[in-house]
Every structure is written in structure tokens, then in C-alpha cells.
Phi, psi and omega in degrees: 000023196251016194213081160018308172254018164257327133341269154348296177320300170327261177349323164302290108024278179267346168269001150301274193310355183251359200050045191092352176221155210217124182252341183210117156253127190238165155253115167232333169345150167187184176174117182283327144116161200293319182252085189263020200241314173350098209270155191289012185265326189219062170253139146301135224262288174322337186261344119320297168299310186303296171274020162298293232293324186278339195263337190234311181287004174268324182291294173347294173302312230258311174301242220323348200244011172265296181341350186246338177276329175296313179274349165275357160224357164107158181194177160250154202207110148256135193216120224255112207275214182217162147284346145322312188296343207234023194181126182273107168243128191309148218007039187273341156077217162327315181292328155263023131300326190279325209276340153327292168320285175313332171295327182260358155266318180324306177313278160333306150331303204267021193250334169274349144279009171329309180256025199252346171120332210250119158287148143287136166212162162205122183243159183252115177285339185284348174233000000 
């Protein structure tokens, strides 16, 4: 889920397969990254970028392009976060950036889809 046009594809793929209509997304993908013990001091910069691209651009991408099938018929939007997002802890590195991140894009979607039919959520399976 790091590369754009595999994305895409998804996105083809399945609203072919629904006939165009998506009633539910959820994100759960992640990767906590190669070095996930790391301090943000000596985090490898690729390894950093790999869980950017999987844990926030990937949803991200996932959203908008769901997103025109979701507002013509109403939907759910789940996204699935940590308690890294919400507690900075030494040496969770991207992943609890990413997992930040997402709450806070989570926020913003459902603040720009409000009237639109489409919920936002974001849930912690740990708590």
C-alpha cells in the first residue's frame, strides 16, 4: 500500500466490484518500520518515509478516491489508530507519528464531511 498506483488499482477493483458503490472503508494497514525501537535521533530516514507512506498516505489516498462513491450513497470511514497516536513514546519513531497523524487526519475528514452522508471514525482496538 506505499505506491500509488497500486492503490489505485484497489480502488478500481473494488468499486468494479460493488458496482460502483462502497458502503464501508476501513484502514488498518500499518508497519511499525524497520527500526521501531529507535529514537527519533538515529531513525533511519527510509524507514521513516515506508511507515509515513503506509500508515498516513495510504489511508489518505484511500479516502479520496473512495470518497466520491461514499458521498453519493452514505458510508462509514474507519481508521484504525494506537495509543502511540495519542502519547509520544521514545522510541516508537514513525509509528507513533503516523499513528498521530492519522487522528488528526481522521478529525479533519469527518470535519469536512459532515454533511455529506459519510462518517469518519477512528478507533484503538487496544482500548
Amino acid at each position: 500500500m506505499t505506491r500509488q498506483e497500486d492503490i489505485e488499482r484497489v480502488v478500481a477493483t473494488t468499486l468494479t466490484e460493488f458496482n460502483g458503490r462502497l458502503d464501508v472503508l476501513i484502514n488498518n494497514a500499518s508497519s511499525i518500520g524497520l527500526s521501531p525501537m529507535s529514537f527519533l535521533l538515529d531513525y533511519p530516514l527510509e524507514d521513516f518515509r515506508n511507515v509515513i507512506n503506509t500508515n498516513l498516505i495510504a489511508p489518505f489516498l484511500l479516502i479520496k478516491k473512495h470518497c466520491p462513491a461514499m458521498i453519493e450513497n452514505g458510508g462509514s470511514i474507519i481508521n484504525v489508530t494506537s495509543d502511540a497516536g495519542v502519547n509520544g513514546y521514545p522510541g516508537w519513531g514513525a509509528y507513533g507519528i503516523s499513528k498521530f497523524g492519522i487522528e488528526g487526519m481522521s478529525q479533519t475528514w469527518a470535519a469536512e464531511l459532515e454533511d455529506s452522508g459519510v462518517r469518519v471514525n477512528w478507533v484503538d482496538p487496544e482500548t
